[in-house]
PDB file of N, CA, C and O in Angstrom, chain B, residues numbered from 101:
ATOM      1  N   UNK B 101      -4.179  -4.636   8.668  1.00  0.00           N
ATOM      2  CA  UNK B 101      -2.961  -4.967   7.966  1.00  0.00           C
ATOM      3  C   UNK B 101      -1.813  -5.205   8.944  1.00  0.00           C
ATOM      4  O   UNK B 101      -0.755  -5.525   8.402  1.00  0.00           O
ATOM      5  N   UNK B 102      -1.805  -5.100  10.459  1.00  0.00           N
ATOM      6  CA  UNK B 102      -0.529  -5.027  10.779  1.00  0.00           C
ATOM      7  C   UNK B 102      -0.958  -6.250  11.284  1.00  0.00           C
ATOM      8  O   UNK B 102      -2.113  -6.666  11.191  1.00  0.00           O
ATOM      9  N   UNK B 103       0.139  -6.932  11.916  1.00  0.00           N
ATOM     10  CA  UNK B 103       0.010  -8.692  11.894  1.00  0.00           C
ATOM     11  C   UNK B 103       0.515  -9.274  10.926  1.00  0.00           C
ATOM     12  O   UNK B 103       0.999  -8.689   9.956  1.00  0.00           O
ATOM     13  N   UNK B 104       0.446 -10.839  11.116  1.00  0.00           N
ATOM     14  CA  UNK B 104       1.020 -11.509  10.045  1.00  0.00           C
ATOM     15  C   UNK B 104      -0.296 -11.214   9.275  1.00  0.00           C
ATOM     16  O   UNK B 104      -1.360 -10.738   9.671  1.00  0.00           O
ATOM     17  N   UNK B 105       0.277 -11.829   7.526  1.00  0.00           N
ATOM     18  CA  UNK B 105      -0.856 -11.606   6.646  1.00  0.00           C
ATOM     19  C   UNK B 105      -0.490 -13.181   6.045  1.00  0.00           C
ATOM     20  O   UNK B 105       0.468 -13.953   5.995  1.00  0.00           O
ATOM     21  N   UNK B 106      -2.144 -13.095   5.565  1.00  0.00           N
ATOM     22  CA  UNK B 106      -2.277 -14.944   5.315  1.00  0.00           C
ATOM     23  C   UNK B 106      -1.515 -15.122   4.285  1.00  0.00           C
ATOM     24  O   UNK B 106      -1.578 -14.283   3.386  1.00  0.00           O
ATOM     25  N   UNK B 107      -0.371 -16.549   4.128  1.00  0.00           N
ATOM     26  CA  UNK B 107      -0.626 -16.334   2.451  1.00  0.00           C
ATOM     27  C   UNK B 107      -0.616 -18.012   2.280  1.00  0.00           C
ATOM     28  O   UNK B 107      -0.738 -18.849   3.174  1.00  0.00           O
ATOM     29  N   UNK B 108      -0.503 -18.139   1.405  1.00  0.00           N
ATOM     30  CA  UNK B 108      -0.639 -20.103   0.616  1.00  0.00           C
ATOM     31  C   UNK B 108      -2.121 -20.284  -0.107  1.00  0.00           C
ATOM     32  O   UNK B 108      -2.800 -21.299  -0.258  1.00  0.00           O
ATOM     33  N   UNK B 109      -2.301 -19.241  -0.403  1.00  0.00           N
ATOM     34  CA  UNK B 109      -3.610 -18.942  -1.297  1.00  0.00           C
ATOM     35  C   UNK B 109      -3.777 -19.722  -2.743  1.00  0.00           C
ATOM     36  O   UNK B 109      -4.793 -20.054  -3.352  1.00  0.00           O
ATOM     37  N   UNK B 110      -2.282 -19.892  -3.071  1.00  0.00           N
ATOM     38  CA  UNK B 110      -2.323 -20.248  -4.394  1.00  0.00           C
ATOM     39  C   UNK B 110      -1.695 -21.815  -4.474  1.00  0.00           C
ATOM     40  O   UNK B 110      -0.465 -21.855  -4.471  1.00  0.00           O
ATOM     41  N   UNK B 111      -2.471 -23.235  -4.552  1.00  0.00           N
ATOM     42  CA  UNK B 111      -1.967 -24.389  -4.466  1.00  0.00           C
ATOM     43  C   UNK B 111      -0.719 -24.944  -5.165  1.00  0.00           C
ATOM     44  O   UNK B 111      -0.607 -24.966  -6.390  1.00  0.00           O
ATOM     45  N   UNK B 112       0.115 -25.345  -4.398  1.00  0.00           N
ATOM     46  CA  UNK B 112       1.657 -25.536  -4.907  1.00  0.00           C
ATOM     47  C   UNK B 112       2.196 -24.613  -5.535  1.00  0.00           C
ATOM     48  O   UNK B 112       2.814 -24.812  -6.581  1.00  0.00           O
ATOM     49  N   UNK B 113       2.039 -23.406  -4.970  1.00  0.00           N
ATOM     50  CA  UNK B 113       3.117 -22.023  -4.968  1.00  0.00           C
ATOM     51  C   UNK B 113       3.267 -21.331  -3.816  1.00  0.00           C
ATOM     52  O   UNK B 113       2.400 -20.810  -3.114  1.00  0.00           O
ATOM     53  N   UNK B 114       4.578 -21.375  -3.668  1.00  0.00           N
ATOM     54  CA  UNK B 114       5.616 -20.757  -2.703  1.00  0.00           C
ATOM     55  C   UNK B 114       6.544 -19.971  -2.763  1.00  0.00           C
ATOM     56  O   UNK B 114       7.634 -20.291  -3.238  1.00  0.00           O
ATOM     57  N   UNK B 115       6.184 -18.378  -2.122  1.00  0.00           N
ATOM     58  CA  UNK B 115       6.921 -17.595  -2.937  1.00  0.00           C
ATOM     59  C   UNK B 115       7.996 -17.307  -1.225  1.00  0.00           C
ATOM     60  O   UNK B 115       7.461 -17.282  -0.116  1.00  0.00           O
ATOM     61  N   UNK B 116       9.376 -17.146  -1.439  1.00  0.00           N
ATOM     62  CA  UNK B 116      10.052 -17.411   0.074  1.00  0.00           C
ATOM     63  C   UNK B 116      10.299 -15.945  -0.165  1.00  0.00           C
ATOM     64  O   UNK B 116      10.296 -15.342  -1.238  1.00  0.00           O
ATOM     65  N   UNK B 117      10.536 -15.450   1.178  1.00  0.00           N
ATOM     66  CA  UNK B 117      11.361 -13.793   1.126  1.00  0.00           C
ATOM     67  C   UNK B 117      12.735 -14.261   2.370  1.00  0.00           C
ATOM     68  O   UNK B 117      12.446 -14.400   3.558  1.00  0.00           O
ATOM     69  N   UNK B 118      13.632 -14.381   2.052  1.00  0.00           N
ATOM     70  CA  UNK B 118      14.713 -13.870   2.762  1.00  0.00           C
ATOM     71  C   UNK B 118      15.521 -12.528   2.466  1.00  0.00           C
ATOM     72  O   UNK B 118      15.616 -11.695   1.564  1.00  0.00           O
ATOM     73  N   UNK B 119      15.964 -12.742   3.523  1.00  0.00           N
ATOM     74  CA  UNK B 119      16.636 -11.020   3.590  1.00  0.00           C
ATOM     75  C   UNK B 119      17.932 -10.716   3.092  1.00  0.00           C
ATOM     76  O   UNK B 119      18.585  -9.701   2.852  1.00  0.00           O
ATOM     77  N   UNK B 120      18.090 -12.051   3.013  1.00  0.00           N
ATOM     78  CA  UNK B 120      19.983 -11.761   2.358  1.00  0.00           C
ATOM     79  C   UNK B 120      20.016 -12.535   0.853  1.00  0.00           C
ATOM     80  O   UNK B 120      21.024 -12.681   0.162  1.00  0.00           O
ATOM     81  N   UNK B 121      18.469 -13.051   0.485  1.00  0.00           N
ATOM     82  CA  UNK B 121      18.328 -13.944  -0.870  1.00  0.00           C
ATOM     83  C   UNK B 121      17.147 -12.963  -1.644  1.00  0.00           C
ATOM     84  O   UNK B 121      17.244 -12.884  -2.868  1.00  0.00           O
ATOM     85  N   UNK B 122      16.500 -12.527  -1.249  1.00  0.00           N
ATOM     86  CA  UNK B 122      15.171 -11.827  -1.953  1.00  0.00           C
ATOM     87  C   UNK B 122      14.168 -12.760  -2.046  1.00  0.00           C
ATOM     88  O   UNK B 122      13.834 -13.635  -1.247  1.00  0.00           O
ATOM     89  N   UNK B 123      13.621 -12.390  -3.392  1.00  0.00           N
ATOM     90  CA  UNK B 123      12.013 -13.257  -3.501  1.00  0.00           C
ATOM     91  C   UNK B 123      12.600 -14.309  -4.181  1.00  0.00           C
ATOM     92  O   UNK B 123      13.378 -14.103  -5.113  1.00  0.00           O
ATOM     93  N   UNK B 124      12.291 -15.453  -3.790  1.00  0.00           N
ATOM     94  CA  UNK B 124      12.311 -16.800  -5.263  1.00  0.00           C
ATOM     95  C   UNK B 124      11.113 -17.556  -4.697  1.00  0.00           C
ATOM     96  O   UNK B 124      10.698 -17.640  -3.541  1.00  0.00           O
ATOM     97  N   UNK B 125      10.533 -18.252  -6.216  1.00  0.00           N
ATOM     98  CA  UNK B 125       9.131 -18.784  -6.234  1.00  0.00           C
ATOM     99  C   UNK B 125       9.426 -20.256  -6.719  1.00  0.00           C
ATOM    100  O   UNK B 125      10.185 -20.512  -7.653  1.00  0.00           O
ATOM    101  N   UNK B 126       8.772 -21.149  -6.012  1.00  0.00           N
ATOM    102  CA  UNK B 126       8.533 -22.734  -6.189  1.00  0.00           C
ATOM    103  C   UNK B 126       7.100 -23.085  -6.593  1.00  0.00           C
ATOM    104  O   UNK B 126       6.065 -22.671  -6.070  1.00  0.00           O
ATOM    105  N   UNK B 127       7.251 -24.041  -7.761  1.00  0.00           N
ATOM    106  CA  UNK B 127       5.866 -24.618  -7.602  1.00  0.00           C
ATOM    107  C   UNK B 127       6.312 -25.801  -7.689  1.00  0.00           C
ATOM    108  O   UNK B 127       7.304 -26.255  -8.259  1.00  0.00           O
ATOM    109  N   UNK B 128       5.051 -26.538  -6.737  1.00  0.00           N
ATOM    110  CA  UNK B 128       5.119 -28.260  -6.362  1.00  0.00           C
ATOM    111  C   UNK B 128       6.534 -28.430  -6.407  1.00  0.00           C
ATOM    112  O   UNK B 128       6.920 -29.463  -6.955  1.00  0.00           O
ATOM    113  N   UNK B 129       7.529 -27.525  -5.882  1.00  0.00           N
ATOM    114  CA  UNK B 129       8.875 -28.020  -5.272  1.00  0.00           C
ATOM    115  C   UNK B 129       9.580 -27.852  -6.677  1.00  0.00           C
ATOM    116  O   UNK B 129      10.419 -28.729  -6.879  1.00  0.00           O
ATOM    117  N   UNK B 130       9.461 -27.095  -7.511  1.00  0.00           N
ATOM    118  CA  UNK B 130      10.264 -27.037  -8.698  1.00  0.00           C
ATOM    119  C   UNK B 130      10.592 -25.349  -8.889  1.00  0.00           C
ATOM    120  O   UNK B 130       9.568 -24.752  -9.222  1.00  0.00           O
ATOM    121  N   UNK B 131      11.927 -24.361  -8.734  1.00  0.00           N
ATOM    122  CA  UNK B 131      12.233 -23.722  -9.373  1.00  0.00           C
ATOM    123  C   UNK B 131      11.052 -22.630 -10.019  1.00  0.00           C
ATOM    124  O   UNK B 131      10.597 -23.036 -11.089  1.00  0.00           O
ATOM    125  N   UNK B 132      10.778 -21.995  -9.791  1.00  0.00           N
ATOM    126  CA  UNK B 132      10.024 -20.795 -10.939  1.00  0.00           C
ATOM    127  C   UNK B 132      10.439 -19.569 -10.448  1.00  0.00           C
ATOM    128  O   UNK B 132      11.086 -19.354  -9.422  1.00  0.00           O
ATOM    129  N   UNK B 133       9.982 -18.721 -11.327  1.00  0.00           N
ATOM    130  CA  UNK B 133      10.060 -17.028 -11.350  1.00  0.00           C
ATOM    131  C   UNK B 133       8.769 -16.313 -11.823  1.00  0.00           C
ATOM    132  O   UNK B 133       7.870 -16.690 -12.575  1.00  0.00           O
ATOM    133  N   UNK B 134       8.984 -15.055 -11.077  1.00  0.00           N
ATOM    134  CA  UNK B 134       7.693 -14.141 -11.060  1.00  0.00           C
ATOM    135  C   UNK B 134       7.951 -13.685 -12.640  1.00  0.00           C
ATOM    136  O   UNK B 134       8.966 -13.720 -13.335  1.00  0.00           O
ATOM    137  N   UNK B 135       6.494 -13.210 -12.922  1.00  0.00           N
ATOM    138  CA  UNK B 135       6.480 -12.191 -14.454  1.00  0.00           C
ATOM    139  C   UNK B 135       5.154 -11.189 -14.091  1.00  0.00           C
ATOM    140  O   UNK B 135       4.301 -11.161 -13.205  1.00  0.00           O
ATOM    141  N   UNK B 136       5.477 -10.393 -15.280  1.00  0.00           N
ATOM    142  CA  UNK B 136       4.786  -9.036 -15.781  1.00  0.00           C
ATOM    143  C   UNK B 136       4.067  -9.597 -16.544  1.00  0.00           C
ATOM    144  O   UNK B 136       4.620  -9.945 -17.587  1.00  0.00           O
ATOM    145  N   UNK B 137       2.565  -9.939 -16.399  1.00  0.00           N
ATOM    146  CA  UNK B 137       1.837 -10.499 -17.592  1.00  0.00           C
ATOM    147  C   UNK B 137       0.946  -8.814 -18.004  1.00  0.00           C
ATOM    148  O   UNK B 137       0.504  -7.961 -17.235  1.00  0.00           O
ATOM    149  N   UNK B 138       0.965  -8.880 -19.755  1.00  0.00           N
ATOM    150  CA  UNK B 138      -0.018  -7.751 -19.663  1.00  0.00           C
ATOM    151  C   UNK B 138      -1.367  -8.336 -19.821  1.00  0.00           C
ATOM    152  O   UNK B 138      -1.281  -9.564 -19.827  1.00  0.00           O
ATOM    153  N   UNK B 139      -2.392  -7.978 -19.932  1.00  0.00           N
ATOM    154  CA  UNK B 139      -3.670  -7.934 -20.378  1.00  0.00           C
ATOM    155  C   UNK B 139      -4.043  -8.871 -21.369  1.00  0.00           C
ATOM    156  O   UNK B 139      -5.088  -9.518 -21.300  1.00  0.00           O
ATOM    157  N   UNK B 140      -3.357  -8.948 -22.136  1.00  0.00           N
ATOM    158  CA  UNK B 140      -3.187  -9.445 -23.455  1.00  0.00           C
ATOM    159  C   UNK B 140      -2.372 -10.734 -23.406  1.00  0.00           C
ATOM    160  O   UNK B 140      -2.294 -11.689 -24.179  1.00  0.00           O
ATOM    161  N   UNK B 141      -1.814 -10.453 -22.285  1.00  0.00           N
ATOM    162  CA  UNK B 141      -1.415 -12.357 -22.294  1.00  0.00           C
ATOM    163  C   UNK B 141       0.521 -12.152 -22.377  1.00  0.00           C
ATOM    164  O   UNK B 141       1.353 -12.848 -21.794  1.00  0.00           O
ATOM    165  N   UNK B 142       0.749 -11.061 -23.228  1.00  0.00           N
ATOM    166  CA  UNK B 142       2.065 -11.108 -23.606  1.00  0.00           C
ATOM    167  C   UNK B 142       3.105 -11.154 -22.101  1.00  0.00           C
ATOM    168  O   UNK B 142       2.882 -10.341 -21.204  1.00  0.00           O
ATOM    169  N   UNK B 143       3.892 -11.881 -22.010  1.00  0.00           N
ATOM    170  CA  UNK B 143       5.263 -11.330 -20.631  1.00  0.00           C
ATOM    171  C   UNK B 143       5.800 -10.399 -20.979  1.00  0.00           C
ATOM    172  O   UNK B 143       6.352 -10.441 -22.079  1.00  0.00           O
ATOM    173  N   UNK B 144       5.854  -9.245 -20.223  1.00  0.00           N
ATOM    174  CA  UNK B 144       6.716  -8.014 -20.426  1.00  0.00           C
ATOM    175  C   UNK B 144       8.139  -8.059 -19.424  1.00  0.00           C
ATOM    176  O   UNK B 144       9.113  -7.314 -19.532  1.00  0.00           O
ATOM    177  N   UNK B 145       7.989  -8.889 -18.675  1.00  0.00           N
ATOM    178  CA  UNK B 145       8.901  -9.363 -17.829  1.00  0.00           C
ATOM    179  C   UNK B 145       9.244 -10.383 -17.193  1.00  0.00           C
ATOM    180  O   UNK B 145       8.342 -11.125 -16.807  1.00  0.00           O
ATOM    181  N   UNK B 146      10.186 -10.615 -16.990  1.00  0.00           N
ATOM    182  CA  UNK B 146      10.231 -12.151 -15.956  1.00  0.00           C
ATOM    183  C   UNK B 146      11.074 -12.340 -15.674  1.00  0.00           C
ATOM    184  O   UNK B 146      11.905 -12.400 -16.581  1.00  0.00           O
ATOM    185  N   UNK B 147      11.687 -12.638 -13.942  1.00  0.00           N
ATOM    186  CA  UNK B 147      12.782 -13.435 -13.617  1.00  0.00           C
ATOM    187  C   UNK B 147      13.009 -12.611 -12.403  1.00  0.00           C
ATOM    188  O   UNK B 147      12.150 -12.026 -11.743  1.00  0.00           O
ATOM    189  N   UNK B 148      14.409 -12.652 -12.187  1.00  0.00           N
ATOM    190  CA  UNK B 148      15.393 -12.121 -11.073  1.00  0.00           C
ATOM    191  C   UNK B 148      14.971 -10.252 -11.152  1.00  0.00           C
ATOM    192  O   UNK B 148      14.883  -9.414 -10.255  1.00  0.00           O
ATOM    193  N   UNK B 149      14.798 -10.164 -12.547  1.00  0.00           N
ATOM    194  CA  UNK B 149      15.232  -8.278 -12.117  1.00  0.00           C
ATOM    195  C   UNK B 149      13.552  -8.116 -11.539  1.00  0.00           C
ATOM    196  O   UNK B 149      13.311  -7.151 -10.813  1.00  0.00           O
ATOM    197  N   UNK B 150      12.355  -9.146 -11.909  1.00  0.00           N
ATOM    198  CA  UNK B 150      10.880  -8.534 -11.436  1.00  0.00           C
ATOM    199  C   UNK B 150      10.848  -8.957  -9.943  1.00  0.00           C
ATOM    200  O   UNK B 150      10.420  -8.200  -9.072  1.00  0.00           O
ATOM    201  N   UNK B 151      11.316 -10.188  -9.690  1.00  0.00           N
ATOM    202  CA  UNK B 151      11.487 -10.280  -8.045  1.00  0.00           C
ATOM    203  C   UNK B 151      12.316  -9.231  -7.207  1.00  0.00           C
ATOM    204  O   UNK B 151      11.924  -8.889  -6.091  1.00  0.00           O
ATOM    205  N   UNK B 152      13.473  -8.725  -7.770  1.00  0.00           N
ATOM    206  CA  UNK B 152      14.318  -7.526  -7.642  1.00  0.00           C
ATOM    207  C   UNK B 152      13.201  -6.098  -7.052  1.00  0.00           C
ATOM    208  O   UNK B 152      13.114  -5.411  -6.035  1.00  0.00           O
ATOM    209  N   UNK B 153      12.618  -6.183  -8.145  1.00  0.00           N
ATOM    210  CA  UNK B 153      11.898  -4.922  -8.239  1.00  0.00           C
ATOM    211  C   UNK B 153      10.398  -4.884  -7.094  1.00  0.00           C
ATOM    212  O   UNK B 153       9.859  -3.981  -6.455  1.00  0.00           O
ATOM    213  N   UNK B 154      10.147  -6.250  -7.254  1.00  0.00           N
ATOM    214  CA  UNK B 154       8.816  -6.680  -6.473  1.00  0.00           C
ATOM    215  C   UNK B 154       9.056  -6.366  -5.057  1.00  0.00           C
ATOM    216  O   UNK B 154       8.264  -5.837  -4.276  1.00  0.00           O
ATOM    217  N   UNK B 155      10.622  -6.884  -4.766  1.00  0.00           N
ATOM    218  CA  UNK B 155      10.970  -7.163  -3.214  1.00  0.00           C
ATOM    219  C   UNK B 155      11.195  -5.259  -2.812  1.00  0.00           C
ATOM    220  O   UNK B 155      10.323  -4.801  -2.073  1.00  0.00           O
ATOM    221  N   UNK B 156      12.179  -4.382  -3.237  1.00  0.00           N
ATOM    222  CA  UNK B 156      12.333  -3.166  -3.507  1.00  0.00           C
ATOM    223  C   UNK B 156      10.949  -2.297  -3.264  1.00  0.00           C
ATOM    224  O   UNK B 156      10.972  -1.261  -2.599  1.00  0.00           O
ATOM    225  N   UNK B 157       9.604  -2.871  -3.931  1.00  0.00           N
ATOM    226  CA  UNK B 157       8.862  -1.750  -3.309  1.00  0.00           C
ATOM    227  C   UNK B 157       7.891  -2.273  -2.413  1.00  0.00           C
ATOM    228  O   UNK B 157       6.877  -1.577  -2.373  1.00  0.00           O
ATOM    229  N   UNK B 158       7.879  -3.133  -1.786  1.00  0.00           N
ATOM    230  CA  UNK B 158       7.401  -3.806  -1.171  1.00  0.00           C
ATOM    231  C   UNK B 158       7.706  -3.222  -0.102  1.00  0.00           C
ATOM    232  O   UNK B 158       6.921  -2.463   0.467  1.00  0.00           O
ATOM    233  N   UNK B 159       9.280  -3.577   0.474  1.00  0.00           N
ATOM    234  CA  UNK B 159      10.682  -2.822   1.106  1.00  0.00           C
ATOM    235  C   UNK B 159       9.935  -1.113   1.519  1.00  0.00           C
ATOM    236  O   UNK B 159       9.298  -0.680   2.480  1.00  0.00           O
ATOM    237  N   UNK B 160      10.341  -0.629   0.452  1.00  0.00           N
ATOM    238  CA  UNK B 160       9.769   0.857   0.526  1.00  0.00           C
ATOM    239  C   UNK B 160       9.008   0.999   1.218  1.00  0.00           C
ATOM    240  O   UNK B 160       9.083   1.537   2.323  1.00  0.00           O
ATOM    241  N   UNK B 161       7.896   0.425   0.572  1.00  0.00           N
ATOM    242  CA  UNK B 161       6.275   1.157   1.109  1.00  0.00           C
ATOM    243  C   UNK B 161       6.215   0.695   2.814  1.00  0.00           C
ATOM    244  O   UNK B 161       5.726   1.460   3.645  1.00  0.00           O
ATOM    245  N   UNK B 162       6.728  -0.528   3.151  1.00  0.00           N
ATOM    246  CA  UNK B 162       7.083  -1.137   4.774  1.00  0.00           C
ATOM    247  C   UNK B 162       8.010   0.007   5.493  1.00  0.00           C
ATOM    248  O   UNK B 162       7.827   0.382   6.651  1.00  0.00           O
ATOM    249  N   UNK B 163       9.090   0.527   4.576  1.00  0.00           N
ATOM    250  CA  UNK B 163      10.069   1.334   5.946  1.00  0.00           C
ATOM    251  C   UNK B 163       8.803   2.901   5.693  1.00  0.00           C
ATOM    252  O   UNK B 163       8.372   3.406   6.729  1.00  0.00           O
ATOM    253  N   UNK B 164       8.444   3.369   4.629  1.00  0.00           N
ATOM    254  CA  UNK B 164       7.573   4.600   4.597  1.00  0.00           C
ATOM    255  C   UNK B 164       5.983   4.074   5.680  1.00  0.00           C
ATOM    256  O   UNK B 164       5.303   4.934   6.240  1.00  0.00           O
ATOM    257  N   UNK B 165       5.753   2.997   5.747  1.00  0.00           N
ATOM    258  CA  UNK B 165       4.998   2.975   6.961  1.00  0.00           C
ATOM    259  C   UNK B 165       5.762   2.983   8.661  1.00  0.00           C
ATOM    260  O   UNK B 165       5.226   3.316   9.718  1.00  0.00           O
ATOM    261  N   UNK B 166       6.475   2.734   8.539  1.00  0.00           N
ATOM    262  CA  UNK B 166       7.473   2.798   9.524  1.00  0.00           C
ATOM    263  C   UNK B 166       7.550   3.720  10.214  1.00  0.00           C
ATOM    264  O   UNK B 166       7.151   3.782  11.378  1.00  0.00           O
ATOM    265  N   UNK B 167       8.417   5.120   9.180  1.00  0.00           N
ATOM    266  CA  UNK B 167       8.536   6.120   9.520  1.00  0.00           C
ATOM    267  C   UNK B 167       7.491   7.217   9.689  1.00  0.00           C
ATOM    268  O   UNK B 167       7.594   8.387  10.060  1.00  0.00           O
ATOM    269  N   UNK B 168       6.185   6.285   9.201  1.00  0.00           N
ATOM    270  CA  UNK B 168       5.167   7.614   9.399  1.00  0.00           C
ATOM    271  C   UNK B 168       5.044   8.632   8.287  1.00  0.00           C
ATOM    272  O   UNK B 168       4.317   9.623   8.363  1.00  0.00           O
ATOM    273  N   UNK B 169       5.835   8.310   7.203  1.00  0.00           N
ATOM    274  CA  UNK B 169       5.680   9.409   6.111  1.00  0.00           C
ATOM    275  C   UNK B 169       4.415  10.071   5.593  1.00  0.00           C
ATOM    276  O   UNK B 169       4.247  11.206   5.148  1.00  0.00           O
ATOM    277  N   UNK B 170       3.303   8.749   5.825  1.00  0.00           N
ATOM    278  CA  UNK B 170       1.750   8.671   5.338  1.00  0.00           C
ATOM    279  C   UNK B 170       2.070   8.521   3.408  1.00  0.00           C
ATOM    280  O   UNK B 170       1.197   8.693   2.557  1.00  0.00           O
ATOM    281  N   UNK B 171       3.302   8.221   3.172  1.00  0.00           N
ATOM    282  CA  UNK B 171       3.569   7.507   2.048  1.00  0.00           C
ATOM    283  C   UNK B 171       2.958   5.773   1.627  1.00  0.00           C
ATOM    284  O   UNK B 171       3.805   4.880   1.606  1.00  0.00           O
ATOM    285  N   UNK B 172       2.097   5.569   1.444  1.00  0.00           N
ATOM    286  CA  UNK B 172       1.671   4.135   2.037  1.00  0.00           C
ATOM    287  C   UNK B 172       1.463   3.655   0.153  1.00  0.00           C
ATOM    288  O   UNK B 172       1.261   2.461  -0.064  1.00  0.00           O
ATOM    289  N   UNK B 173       1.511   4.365  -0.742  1.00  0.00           N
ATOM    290  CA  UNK B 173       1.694   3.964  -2.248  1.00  0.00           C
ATOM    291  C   UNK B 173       3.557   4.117  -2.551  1.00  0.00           C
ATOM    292  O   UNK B 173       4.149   5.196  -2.564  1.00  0.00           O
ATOM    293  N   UNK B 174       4.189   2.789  -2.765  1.00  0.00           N
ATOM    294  CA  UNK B 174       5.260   3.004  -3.163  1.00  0.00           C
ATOM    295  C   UNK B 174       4.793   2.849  -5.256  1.00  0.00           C
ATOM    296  O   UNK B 174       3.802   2.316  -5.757  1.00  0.00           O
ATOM    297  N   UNK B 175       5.715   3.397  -5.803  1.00  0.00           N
ATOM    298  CA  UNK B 175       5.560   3.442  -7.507  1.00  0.00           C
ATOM    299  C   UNK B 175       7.439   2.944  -7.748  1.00  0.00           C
ATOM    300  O   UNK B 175       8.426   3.447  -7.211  1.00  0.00           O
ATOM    301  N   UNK B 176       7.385   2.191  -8.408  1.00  0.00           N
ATOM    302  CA  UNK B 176       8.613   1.867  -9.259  1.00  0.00           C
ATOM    303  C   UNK B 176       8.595   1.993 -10.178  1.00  0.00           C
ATOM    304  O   UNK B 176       7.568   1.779 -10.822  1.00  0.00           O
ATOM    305  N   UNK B 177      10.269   2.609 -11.005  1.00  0.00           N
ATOM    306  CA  UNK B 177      10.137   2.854 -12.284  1.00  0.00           C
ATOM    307  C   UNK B 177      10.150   1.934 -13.355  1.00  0.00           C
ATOM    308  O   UNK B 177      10.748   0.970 -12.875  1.00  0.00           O
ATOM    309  N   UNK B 178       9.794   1.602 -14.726  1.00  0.00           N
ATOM    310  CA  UNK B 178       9.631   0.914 -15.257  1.00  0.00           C
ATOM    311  C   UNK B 178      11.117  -0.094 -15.599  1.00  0.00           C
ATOM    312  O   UNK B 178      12.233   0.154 -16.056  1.00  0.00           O
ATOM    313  N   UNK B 179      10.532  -1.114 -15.182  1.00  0.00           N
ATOM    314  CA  UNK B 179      11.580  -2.342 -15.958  1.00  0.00           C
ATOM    315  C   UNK B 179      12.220  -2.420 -17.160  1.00  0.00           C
ATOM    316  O   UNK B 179      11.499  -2.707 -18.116  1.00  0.00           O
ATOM    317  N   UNK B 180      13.704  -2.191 -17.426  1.00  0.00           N
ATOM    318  CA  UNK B 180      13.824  -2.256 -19.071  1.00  0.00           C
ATOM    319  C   UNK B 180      13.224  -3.978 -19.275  1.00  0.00           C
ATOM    320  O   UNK B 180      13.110  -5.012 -18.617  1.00  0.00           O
ATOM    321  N   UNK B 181      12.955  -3.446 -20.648  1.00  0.00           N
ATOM    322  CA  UNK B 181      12.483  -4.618 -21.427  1.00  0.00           C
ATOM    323  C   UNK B 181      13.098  -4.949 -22.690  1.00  0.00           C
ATOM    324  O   UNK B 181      13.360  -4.034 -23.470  1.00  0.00           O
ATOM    325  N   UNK B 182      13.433  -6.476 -23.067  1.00  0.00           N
ATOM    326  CA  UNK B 182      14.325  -6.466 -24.048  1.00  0.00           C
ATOM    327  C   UNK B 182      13.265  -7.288 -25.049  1.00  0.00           C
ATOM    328  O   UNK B 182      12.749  -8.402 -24.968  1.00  0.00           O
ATOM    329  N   UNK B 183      13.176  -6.076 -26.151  1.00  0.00           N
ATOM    330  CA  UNK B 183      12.359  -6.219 -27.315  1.00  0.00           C
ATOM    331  C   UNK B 183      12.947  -8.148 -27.863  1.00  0.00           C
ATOM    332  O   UNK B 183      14.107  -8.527 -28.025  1.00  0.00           O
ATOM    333  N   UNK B 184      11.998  -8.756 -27.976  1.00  0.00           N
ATOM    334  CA  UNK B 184      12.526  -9.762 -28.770  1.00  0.00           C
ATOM    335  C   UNK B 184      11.872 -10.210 -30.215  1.00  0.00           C
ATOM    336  O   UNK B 184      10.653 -10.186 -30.382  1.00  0.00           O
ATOM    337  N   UNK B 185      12.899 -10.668 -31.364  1.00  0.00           N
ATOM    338  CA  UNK B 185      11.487 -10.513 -32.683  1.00  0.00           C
ATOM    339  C   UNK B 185      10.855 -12.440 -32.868  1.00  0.00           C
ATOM    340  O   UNK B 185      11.356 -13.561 -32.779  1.00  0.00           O
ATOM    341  N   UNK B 186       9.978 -12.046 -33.057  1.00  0.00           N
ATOM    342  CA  UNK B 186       9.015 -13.718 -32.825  1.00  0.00           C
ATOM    343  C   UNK B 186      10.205 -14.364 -34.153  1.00  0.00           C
ATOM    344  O   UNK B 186      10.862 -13.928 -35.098  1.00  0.00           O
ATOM    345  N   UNK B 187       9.904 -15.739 -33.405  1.00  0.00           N
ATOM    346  CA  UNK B 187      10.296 -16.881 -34.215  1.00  0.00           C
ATOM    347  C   UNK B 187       9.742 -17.562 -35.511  1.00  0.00           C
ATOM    348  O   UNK B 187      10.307 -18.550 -35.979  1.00  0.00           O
TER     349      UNK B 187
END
């Protein structure tokens, strides 16, 4: 794991990390955002606060390898979610 790690795995998706912008995701050069898919297909999340959250423990679990904590599972707390009623 230490080294660069591969990524472009997924054709015409590009997910960028800057440090002063966070995560934002392109496909074939167009705008997108990450989501929470469950099991079932439903989005439990999506957008700015899951890239937020994505970049955050990502973050974590990198400075807890850092420091040697032997913390190497970061856990985040759950995303509010805003109930919406079908159309």
């Amino acid at each position: 794991m230490i080294g660069d790690q591969q990524t472009g795995a997924i054709d015409g998706v590009h997910i960028h990390a800057v440090v002063f912008e966070g995560l934002t995701v392109t496909v074939n050069g167009v705008p997108a955002q990450l989501a929470i898919v469950a099991a079932d297909g439903t989005i439990v999340a999506a957008g700015k606060d899951v890239a937020r959250e994505v970049e955050a423990v990502a973050v974590n679990c990198h400075r807890n390898f850092l420091k040697g904590e032997g913390h190497l599972r970061v856990l985040s707390n759950p995303i509010p979610t805003k109930v919406r009623a079908a159309a």
